[in-house]
C-alpha positions as CSV (number, residue, x, y, z in Angstrom):
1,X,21.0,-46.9,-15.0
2,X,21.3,-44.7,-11.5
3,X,19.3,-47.0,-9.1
4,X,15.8,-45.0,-7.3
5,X,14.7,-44.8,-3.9
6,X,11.5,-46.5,-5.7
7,X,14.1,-49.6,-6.9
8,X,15.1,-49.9,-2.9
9,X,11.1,-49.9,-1.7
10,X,10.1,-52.4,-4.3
11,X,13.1,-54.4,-3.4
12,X,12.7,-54.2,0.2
13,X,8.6,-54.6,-0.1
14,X,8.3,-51.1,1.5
15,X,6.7,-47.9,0.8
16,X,9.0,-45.5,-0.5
17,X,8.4,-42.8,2.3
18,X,9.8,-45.9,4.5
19,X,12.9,-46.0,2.4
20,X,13.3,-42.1,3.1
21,X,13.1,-42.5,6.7
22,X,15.5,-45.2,7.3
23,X,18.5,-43.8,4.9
24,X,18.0,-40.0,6.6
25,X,17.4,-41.8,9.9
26,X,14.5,-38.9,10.7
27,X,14.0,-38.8,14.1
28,X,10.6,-40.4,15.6
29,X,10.2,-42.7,12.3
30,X,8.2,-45.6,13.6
31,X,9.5,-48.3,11.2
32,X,10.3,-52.2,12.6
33,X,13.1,-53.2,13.0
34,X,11.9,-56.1,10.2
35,X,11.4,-53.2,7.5
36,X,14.5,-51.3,8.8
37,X,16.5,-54.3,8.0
38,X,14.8,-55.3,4.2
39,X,15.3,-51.9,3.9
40,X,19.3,-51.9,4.5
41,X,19.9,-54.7,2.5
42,X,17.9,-54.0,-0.5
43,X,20.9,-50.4,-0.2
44,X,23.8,-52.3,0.0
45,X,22.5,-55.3,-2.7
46,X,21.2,-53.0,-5.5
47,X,24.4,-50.4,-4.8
48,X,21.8,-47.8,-3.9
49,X,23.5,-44.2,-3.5
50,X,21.3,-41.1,-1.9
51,X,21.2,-38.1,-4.1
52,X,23.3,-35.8,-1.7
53,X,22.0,-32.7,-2.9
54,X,18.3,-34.1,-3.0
55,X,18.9,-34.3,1.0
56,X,20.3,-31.1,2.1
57,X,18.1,-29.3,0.4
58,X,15.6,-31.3,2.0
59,X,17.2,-30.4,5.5
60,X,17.4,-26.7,4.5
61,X,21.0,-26.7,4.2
62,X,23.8,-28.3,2.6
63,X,27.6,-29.0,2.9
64,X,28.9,-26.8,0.3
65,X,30.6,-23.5,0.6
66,X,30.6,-21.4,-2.9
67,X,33.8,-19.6,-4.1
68,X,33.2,-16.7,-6.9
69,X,36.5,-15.7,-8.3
70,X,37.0,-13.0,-11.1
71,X,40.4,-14.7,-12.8
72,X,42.3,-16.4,-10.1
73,X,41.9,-19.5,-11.4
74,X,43.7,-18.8,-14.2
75,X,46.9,-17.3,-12.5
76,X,49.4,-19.8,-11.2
77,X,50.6,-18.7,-7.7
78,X,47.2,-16.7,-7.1
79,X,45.5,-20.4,-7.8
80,X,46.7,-21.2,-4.3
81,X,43.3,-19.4,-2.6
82,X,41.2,-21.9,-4.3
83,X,43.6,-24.9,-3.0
84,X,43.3,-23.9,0.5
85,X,40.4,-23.0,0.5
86,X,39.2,-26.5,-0.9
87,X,41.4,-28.4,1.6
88,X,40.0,-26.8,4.7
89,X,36.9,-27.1,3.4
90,X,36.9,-30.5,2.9
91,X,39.1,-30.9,6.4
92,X,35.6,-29.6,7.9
93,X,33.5,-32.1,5.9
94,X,32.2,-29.4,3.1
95,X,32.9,-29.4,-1.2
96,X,34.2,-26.0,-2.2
97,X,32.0,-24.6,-5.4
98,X,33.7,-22.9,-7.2
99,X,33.0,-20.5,-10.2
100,X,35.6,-18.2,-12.0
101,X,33.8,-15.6,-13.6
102,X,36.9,-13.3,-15.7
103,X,35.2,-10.5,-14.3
104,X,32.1,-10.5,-16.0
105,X,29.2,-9.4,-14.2
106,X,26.3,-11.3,-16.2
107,X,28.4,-14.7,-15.0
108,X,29.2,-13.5,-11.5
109,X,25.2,-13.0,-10.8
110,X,24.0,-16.5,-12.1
111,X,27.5,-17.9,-9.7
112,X,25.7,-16.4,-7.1
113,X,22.3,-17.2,-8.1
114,X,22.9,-20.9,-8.7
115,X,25.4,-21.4,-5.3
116,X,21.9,-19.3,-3.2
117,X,19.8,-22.2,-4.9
118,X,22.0,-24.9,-4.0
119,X,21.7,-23.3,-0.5
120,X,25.2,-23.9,0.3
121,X,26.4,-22.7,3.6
122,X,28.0,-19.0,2.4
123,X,30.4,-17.7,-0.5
124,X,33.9,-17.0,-0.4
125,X,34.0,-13.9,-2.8
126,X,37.9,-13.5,-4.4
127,X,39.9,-11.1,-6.5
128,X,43.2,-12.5,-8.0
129,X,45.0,-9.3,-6.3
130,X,44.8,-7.4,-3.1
131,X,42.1,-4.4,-3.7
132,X,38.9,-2.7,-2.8
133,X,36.0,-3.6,-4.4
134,X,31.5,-3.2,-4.4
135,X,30.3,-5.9,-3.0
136,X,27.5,-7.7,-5.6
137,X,24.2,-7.3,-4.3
138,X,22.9,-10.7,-4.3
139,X,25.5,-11.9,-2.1
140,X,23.9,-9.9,0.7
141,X,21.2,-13.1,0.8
142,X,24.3,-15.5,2.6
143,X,26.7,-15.1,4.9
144,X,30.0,-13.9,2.9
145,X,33.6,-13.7,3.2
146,X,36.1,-11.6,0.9
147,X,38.9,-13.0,0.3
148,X,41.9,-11.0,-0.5
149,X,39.9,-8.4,-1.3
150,X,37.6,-5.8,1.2
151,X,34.6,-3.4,1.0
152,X,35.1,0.1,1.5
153,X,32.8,0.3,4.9
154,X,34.1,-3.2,5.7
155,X,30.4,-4.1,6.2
156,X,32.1,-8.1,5.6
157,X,34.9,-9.7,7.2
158,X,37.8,-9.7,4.8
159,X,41.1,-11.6,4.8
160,X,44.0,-10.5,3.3
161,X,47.4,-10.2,3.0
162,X,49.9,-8.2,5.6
163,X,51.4,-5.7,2.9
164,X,52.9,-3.8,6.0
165,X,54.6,-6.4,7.5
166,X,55.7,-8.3,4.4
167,X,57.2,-4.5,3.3
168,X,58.9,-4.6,6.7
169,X,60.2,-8.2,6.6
170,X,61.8,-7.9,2.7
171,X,63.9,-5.2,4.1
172,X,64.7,-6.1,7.1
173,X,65.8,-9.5,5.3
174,X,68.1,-6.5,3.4
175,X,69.4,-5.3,6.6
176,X,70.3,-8.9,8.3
177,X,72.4,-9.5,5.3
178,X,74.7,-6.1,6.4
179,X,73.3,-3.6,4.1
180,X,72.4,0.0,4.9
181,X,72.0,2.1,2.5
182,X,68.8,0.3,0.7
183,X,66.3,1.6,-2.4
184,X,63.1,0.6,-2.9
185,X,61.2,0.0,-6.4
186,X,57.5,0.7,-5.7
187,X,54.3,0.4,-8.0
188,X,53.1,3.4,-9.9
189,X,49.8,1.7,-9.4
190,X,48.0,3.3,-6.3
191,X,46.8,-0.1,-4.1
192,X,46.8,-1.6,-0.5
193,X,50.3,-3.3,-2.0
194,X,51.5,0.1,-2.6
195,X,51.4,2.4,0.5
196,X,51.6,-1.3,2.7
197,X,55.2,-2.2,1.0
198,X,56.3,1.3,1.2
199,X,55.1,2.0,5.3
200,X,56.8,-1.6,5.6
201,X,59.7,-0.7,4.4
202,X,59.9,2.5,6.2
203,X,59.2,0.9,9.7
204,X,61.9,-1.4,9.2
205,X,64.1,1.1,8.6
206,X,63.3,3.3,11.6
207,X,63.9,0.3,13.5
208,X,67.4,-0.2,12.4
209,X,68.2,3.4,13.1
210,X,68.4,3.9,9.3
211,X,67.2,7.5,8.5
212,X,64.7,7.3,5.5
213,X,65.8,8.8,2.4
214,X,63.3,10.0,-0.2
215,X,65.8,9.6,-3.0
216,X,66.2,6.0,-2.3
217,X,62.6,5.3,-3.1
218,X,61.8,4.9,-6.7
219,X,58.2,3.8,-8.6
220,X,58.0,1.9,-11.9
221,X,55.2,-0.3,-13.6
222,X,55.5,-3.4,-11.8
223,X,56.6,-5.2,-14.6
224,X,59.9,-6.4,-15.6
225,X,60.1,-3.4,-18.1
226,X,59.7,-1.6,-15.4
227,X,62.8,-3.1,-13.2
228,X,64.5,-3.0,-16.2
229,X,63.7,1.0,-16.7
230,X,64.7,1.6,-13.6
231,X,68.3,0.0,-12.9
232,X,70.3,2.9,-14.3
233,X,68.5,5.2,-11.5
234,X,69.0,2.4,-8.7
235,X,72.7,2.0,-9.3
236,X,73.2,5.9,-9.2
237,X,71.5,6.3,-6.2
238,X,74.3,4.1,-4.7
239,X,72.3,1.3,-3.1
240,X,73.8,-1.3,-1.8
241,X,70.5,-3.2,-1.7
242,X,67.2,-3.2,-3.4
243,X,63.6,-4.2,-2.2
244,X,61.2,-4.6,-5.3
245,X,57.2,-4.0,-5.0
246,X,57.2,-7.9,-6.6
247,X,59.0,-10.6,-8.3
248,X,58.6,-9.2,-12.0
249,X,59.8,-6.3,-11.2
250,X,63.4,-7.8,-9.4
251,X,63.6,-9.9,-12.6
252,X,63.8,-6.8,-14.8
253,X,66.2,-5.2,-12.5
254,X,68.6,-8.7,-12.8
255,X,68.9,-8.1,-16.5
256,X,69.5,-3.9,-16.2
257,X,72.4,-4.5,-13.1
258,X,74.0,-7.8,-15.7
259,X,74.1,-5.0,-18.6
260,X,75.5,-3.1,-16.7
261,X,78.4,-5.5,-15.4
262,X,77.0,-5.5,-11.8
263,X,76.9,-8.9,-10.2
264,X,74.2,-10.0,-7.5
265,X,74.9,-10.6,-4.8
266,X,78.0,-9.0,-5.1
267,X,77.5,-6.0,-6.0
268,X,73.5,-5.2,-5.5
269,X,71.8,-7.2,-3.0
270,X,68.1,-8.1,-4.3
271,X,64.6,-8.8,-2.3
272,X,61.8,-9.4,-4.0
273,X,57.6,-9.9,-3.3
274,X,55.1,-12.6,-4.0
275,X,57.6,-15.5,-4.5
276,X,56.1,-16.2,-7.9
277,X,57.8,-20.2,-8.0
278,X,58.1,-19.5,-11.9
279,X,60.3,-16.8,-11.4
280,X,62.4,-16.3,-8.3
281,X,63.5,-19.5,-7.6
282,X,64.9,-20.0,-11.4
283,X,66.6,-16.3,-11.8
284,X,70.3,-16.7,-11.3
285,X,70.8,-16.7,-8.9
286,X,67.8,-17.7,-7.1
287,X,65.6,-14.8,-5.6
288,X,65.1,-14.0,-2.2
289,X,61.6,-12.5,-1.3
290,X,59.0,-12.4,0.5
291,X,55.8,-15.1,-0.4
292,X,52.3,-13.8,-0.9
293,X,50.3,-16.2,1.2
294,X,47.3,-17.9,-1.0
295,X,46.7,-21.2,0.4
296,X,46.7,-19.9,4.2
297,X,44.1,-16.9,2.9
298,X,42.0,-19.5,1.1
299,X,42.0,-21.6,4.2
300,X,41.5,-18.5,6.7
301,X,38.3,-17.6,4.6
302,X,36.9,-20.6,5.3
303,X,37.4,-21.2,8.6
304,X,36.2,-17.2,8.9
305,X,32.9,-18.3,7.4
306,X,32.4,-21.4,9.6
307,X,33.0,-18.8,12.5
308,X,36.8,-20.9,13.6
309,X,38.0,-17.7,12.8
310,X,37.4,-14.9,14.4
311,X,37.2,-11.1,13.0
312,X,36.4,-8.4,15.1
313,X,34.6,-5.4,14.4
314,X,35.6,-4.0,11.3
315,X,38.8,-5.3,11.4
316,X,40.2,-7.3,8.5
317,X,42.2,-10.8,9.0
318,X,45.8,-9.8,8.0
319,X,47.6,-13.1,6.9
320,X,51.3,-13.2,7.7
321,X,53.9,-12.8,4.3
322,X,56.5,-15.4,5.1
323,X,60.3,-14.5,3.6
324,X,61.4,-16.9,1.3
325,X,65.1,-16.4,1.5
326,X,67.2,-17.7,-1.8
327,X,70.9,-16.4,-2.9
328,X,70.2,-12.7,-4.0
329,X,70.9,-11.1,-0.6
């Protein structure tokens, strides 16, 4: 049986208001120092442990931060946003809530409504990929950060991922390895990922003095079916290497170059996007690309929120893509 605030005030021969006042230590309490001390040892005899949430709401506040996630959760490598976003928050002295909803609206409100009720100190609001999205309505009652994901007026500070520079770095990756006549395999899928990967790429390019060449650029469903489509169109284009929109994608490619008795490195340099542990680093060989960085967008959310982190405007935080270089280059 939980032990009561009443327990500790009969124990300690005290009112239980008294009890209150000495474990919150409220300022201007006029208790003796007598009552103060029956009051402390009747705590630490009976094991007495203050109902946490009982007190902050009291305080009109609390040390939570909420997290509302519509499948992350459940996605290995995309996981990673709730992980740093928990260790910073606890780094800070807060406990991440956290409620993955599978994109159903019905369980995204209550989310809300129940991390508004528990007062905590804002909401992290995540998408399991980089996109645009309406902002729910409730969470307009708390301060809120989106987490790789943004609002189409950016009307909330949003941090997310640096498509353009993680476009450029794969390829320039492509380029530092000696190859200059490089394809890319975009998404068919029109998002931030798409035209950031592709302007990326381009930029790198420009700065290599490498002209760019429209027939070198190829889209495909970002799948492996669709690496696996589009090998016979990437070898006849004569590329020497090959930047793909994300990992599943490269590993489709792997098995259309093998049929087709090309080896890698050897013979078709490969960079990949997302570093997806699962795949890249167990293709053979391993795969070079470039890593999508959760944990550091998780923790950058939360340190946005807590105002450590500063966004300006209507800027959005853009989170460095770190290259992850294997033996596919």
């Amino acid at each position: 049986m939980s032990i009561t605030m009443r327990d500790v005030a009969r124990a300690a021969n005290v009112s239980v208001a008294t009890v209150s006042h000495v474990i919150n230590d409220k300022p201007g309490a006029r208790i003796g120092d007598d009552a103060r001390r029956r009051v402390l040892d009747a705590v630490a005899e009976l094991g007495y442990r203050p109902n946490a949430l009982a007190k902050t709401l009291s305080q009109g506040g609390s040390r939570f931060i909420g997290l509302v996630a519509d499948a992350i959760a459940t996605t290995p490598f995309a996981g990673q946003i709730i992980h740093g976003a928990q260790d910073e928050a606890w780094r800070h002295g807060y406990v991440l809530l956290v409620a993955n909803t599978e994109g159903n609206a019905a369980a995204e409100n209550d989310a809300i409504a129940m991390m508004l009720e528990h007062q905590v100190r804002g909401i992290l609001y995540s998408t399991w990929y980089h996109r645009e999205i309406e902002v729910p309505a409730l969470l307009k009652q708390t301060e809120t950060v989106l987490v790789n994901c943004y609002s189409e007026d950016d009307a909330y500070p949003a941090v997310v991922p640096d498509e353009e520079q993680g476009g450029r770095t794969a390829t320039e990756e492509l380029i530092a390895a000696g190859h200059r006549r490089i394809a890319m395999v975009n998404t068919t899928t029109p998002s931030p990922a798409q035209t950031g990967r592709l302007a990326g790429y381009a930029s790198a390019l420009a700065a290599a003095g490498i002209d760019y060449d429209s027939s070198l650029v190829f889209e495909a469903e970002s799948a492996q079916e669709g690496g696996y489509a589009i090998a016979p169109a990437v070898i006849a284009s004569g590329a020497e290497g090959v930047f793909c929109h994300n990992d599943r994608v490269a590993m489709g490619l792997y098995d259309g170059l093998r049929e087709r008795g090309l080896r890698i490195p050897q013979d078709m340099a490969v960079m990949g996007f997302d570093n997806q542990d699962v795949i890249a680093a167990h293709l053979r060989p391993p795969l070079s690309t470039v890593a999508l960085p959760h944990y550091e967008i998780g923790a950058a959310g939360v340190r946005t929120l807590l105002g450590l982190e500063t966004i300006t405007g209507s800027d959005r935080l853009h989170v460095t893509c770190p290259p992850v270089v294997r033996a596919s280059l």
